[in-house]
Backbone as CSV, one residue per row, in Angstrom:
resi,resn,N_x,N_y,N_z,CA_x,CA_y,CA_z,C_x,C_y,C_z
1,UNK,32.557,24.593,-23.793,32.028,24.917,-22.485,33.208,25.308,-21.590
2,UNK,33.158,26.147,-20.765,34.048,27.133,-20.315,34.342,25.759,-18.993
3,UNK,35.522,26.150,-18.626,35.599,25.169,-16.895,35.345,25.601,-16.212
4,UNK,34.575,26.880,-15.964,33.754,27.372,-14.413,32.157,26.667,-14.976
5,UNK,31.797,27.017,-15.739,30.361,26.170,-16.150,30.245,24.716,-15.210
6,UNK,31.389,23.997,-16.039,31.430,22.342,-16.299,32.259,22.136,-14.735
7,UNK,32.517,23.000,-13.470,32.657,22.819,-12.347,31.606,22.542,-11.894
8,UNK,30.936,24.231,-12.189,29.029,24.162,-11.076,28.099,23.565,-11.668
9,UNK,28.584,22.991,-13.008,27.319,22.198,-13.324,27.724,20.834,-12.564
10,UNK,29.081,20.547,-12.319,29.155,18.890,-11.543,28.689,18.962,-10.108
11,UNK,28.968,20.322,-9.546,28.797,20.485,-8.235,27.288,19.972,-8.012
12,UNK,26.404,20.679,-8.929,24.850,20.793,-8.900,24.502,19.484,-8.815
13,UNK,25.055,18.378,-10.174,25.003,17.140,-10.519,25.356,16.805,-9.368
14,UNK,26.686,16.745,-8.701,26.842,15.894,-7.039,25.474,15.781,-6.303
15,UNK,24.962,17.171,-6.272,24.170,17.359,-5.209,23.030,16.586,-5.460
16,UNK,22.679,16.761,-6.911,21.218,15.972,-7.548,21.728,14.750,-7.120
17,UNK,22.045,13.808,-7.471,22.841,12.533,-7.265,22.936,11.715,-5.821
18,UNK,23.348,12.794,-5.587,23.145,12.356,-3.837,21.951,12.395,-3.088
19,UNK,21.414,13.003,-3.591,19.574,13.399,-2.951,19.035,12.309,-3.355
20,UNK,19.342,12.055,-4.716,18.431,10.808,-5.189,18.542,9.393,-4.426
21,UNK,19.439,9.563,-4.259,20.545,8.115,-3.363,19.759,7.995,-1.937
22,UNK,19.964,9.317,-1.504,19.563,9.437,-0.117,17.501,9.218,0.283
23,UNK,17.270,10.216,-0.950,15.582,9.973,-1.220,15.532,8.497,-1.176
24,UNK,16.346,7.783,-1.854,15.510,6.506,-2.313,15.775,5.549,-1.186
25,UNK,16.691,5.391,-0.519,16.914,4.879,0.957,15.735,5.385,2.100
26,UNK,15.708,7.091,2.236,15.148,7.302,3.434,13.415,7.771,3.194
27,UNK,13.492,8.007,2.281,11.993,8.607,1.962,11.081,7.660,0.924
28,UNK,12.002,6.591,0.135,11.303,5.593,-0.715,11.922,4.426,-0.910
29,UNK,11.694,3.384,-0.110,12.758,2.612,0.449,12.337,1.565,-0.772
30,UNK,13.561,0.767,-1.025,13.242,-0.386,-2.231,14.192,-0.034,-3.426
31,UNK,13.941,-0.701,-4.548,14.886,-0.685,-6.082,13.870,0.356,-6.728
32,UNK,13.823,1.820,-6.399,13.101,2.388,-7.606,13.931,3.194,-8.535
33,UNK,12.861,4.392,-8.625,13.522,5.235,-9.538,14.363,5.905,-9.295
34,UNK,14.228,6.880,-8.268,15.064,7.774,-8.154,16.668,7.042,-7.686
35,UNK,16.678,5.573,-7.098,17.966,4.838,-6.642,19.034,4.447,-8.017
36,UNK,18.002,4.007,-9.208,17.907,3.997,-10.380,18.809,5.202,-11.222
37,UNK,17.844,6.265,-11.114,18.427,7.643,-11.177,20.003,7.712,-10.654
38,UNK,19.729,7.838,-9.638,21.005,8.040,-8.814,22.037,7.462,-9.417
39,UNK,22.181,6.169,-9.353,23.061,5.480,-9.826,23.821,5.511,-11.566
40,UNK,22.877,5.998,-12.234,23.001,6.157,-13.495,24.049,7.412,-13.672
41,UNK,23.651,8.291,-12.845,23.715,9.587,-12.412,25.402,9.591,-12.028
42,UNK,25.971,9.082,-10.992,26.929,8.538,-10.880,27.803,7.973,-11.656
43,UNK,27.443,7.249,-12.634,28.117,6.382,-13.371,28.661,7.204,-14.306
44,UNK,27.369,7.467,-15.059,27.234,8.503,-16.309,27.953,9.834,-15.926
45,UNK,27.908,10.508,-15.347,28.922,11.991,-15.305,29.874,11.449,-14.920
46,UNK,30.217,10.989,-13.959,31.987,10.157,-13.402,32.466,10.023,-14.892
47,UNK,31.676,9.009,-15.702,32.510,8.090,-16.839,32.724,9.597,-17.498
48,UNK,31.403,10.355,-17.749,31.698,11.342,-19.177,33.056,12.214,-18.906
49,UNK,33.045,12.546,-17.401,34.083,13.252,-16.969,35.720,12.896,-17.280
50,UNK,35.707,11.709,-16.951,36.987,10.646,-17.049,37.335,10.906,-18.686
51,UNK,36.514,10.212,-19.169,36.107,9.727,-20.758,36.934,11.545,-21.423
52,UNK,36.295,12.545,-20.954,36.340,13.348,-21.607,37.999,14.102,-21.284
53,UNK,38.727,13.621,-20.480,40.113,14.150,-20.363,39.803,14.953,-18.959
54,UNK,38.498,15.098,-18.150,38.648,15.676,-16.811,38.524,15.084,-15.449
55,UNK,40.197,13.992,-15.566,39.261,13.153,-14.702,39.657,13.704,-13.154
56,UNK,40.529,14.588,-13.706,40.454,15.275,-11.686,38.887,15.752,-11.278
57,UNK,38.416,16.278,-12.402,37.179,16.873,-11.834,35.965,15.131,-12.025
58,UNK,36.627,14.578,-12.475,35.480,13.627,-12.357,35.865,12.920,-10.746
59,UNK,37.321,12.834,-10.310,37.746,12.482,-8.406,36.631,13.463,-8.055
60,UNK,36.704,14.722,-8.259,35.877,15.701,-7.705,34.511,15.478,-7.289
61,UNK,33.535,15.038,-8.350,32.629,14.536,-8.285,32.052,13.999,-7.626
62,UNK,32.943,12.493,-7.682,32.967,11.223,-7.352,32.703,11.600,-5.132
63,UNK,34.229,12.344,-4.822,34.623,12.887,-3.811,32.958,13.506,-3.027
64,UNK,32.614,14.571,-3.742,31.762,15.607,-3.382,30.248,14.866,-3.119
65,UNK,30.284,13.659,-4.114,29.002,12.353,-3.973,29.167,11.982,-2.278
66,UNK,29.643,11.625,-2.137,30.170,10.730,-1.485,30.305,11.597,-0.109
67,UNK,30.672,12.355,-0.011,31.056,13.269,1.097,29.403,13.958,1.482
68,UNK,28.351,13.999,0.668,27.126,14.539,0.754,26.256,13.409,1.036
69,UNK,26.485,12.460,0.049,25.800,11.681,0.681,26.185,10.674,2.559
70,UNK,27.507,11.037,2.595,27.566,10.697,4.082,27.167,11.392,5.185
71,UNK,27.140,12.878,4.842,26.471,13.521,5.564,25.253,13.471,5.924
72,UNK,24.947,13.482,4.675,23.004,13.417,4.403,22.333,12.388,5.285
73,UNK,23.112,10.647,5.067,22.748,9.926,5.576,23.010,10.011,7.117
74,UNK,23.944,10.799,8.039,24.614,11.040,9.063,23.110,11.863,9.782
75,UNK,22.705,13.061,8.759,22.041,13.761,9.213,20.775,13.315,9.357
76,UNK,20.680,12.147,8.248,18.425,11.722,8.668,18.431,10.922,9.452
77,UNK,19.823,10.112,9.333,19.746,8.972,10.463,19.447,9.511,12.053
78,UNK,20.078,10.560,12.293,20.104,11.174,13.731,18.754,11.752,13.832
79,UNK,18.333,12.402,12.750,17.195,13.285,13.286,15.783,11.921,13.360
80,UNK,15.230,13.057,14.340,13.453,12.234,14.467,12.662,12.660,13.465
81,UNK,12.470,11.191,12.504,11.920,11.009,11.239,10.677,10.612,11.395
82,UNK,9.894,11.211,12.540,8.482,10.381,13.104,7.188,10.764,11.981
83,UNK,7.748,12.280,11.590,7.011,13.474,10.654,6.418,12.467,9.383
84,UNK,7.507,11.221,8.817,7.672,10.702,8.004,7.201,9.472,7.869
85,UNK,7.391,8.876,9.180,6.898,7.152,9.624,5.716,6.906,9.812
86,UNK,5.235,5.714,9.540,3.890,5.244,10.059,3.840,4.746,11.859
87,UNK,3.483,5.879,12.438,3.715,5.733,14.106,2.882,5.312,14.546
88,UNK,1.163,4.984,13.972,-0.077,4.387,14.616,-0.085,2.705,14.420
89,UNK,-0.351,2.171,15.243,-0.591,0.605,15.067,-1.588,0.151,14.447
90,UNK,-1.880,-0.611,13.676,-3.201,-1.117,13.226,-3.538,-2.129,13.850
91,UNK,-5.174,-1.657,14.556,-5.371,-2.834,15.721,-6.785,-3.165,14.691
92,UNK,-7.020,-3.521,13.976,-7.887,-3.984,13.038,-7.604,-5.362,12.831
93,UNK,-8.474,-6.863,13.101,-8.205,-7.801,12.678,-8.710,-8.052,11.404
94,UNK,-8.218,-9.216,11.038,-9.401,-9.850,9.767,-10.354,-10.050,10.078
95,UNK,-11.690,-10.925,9.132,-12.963,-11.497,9.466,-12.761,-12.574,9.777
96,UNK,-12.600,-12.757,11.113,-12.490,-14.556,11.735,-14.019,-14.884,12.103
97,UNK,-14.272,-15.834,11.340,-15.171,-16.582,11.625,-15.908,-17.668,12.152
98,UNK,-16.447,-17.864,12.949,-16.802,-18.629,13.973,-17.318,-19.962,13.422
99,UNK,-17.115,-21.220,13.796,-17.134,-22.561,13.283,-18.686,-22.551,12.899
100,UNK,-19.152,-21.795,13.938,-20.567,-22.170,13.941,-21.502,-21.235,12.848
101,UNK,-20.805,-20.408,12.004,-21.206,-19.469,10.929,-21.409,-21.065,9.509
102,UNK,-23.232,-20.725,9.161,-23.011,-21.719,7.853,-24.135,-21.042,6.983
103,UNK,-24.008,-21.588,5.467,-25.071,-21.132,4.578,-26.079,-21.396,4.711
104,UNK,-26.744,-19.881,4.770,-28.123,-20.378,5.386,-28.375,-19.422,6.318
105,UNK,-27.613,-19.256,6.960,-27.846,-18.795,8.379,-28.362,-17.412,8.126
106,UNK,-29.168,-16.486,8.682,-30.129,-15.662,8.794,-29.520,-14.033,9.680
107,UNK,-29.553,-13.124,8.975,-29.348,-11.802,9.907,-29.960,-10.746,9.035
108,UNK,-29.451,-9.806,9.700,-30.083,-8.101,9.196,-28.894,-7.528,8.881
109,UNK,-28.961,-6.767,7.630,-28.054,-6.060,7.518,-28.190,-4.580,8.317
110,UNK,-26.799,-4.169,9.620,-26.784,-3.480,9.866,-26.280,-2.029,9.457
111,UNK,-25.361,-1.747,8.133,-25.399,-1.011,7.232,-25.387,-1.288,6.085
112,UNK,-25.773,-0.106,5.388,-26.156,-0.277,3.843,-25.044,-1.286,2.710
113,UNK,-25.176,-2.185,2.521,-24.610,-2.952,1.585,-23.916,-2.531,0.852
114,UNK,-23.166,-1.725,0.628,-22.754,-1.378,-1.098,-21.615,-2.287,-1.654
115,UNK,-22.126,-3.280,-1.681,-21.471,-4.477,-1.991,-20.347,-5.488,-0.826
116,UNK,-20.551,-4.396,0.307,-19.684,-4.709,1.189,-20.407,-4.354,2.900
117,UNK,-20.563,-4.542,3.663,-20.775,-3.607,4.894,-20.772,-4.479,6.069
118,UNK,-21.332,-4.394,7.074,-21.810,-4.821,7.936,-22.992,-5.823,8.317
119,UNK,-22.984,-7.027,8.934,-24.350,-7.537,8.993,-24.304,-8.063,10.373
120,UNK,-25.480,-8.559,10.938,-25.732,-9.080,11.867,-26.152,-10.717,11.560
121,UNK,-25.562,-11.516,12.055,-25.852,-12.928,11.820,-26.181,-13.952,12.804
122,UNK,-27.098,-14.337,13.551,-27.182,-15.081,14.667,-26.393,-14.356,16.069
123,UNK,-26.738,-12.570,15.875,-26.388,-12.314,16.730,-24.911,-11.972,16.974
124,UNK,-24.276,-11.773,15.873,-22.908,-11.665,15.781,-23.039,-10.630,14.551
125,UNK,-21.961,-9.206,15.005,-21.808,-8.616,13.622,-20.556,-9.239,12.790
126,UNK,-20.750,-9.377,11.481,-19.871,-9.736,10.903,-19.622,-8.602,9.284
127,UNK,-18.473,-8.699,8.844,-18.460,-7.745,7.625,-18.459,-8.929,6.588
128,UNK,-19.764,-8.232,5.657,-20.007,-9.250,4.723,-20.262,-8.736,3.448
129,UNK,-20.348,-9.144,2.439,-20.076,-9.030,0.700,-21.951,-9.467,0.447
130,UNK,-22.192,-8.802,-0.586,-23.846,-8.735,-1.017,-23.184,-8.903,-2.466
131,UNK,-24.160,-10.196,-3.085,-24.288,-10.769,-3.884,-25.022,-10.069,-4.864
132,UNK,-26.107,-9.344,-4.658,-26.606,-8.179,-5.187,-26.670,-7.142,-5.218
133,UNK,-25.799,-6.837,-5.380,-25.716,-5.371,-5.507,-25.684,-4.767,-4.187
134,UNK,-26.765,-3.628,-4.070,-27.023,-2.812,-2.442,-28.276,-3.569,-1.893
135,UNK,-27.836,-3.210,-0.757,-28.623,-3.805,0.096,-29.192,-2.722,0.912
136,UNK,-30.262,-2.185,1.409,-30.545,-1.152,2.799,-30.253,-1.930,4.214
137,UNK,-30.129,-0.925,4.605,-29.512,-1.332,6.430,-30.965,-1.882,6.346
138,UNK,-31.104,-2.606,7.634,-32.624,-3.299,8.084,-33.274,-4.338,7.720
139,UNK,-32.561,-4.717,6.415,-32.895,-5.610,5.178,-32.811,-7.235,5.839
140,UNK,-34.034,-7.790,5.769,-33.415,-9.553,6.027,-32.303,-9.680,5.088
141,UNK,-31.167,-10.651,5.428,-30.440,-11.214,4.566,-30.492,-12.817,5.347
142,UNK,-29.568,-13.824,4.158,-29.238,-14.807,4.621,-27.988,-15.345,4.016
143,UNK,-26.987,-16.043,4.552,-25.377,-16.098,4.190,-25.766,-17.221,3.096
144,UNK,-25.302,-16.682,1.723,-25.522,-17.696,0.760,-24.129,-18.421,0.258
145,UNK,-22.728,-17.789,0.769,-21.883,-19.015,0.942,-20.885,-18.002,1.446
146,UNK,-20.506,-19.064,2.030,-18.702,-18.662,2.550,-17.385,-19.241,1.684
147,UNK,-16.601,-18.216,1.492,-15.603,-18.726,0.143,-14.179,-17.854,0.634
148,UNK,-13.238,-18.435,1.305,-12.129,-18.116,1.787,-11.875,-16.969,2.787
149,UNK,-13.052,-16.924,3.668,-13.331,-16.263,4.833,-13.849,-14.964,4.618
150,UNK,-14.312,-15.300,3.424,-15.344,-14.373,2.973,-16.854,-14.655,3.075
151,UNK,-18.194,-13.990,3.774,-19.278,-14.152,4.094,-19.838,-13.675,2.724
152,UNK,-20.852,-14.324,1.787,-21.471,-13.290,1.194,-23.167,-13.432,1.297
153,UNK,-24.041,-12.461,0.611,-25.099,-12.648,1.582,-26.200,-12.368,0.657
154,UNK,-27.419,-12.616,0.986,-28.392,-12.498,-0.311,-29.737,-11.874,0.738
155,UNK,-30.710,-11.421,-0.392,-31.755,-10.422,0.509,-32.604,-11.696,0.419
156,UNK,-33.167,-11.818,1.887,-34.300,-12.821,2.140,-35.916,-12.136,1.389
157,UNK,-36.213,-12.978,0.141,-37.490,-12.121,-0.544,-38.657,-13.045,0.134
158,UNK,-38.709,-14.029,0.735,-39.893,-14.842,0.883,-39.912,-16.044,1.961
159,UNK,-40.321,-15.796,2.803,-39.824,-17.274,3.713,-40.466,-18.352,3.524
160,UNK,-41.569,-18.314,2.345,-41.988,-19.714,2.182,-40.942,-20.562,0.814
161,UNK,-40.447,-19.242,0.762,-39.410,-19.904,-0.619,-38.471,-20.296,-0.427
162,UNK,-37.862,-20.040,1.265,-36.705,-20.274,1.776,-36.676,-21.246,2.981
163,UNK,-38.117,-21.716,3.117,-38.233,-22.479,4.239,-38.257,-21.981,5.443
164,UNK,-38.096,-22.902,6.910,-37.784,-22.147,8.343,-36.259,-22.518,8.231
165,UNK,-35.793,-21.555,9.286,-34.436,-21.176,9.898,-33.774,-22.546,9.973
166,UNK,-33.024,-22.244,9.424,-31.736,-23.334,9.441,-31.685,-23.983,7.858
167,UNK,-32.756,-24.357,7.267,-32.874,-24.635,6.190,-31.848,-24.159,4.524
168,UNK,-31.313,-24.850,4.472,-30.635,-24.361,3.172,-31.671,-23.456,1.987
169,UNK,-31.021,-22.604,1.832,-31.940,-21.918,0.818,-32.137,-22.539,-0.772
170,UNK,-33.165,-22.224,-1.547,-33.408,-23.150,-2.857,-32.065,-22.581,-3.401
171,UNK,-31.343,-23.174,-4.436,-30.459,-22.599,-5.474,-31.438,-22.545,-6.690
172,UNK,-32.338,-22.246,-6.516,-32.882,-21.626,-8.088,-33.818,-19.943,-7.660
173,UNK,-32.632,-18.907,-7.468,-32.763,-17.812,-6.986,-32.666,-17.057,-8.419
């Protein structure tokens, strides 16, 4: 391999190398791949360079890493990376539930169940889990247990089977 090749191929390699470095800091933050990459990347051409009798061009390398990636990092750090960030707040709470929520207790589902939706419970909407499957909006339900602040809910088929309001429902459903 000629030494103008095995220059612009290190130059190229710097550049790959450093992107990866810089990607994995500013665009994918954590121990992944491309930091992974990078580093290998580094190691591996530096050493082959050295290893192979070129080790000015492996300073070179090493130099040209290093000098790109300070820039790079010089340059995202300054610029407004908003394009990139999560800039909206999440004003969404959990399902806090009120002391006074118990099994048993009686509402309508205000959207369609699909295993998950909306219900109305003593007058309170709450997001709740269907035990069966779907449910239609409009549907009696009644809260057949609460299990780590999770509501889940069953379709009311009969009120003589379920008693009056307040009443625990049969467990042989």
């Amino acid at each position: 391999m000629s030494l103008t090749v095995l220059i612009l191929l290190t130059i190229v390699a710097a550049v790959v190398v450093a992107a990866l470095i810089l990607g994995e800091i500013f665009f994918l933050p954590g121990f992944g791949l491309p930091g992974i990459l990078g580093g290998l990347g580094l190691v591996g051409i530096s050493g082959y360079l050295f290893l192979s009798g070129y080790g000015t061009l492996g300073m070179i390398f090493i130099v040209i890493v290093a000098v790109l990636f300070a820039l790079g990092f010089w340059l995202l750090s300054k610029r407004d990376l908003k394009g990139f960030a999560l800039s909206e707040k999440v004003e969404e709470k959990v399902n806090t539930l009120p002391p006074s929520l118990n099994r048993g207790d009686r509402g309508i589902a205000r959207s369609r169940l699909t295993l998950g939706g909306n219900a109305e419970i003593e007058g309170e909407i709450f997001y709740v889990e269907s035990e069966e499957g779907f449910i239609m909006e409009g549907t009696p339900i009644y809260v057949s247990r609460i299990e780590n602040n999770k509501v889940f809910v069953r379709v009311i088929k009969d009120d003589l089977m379920y008693g009056p309001k307040g009443d625990q429902p049969s467990p042989a459903i």
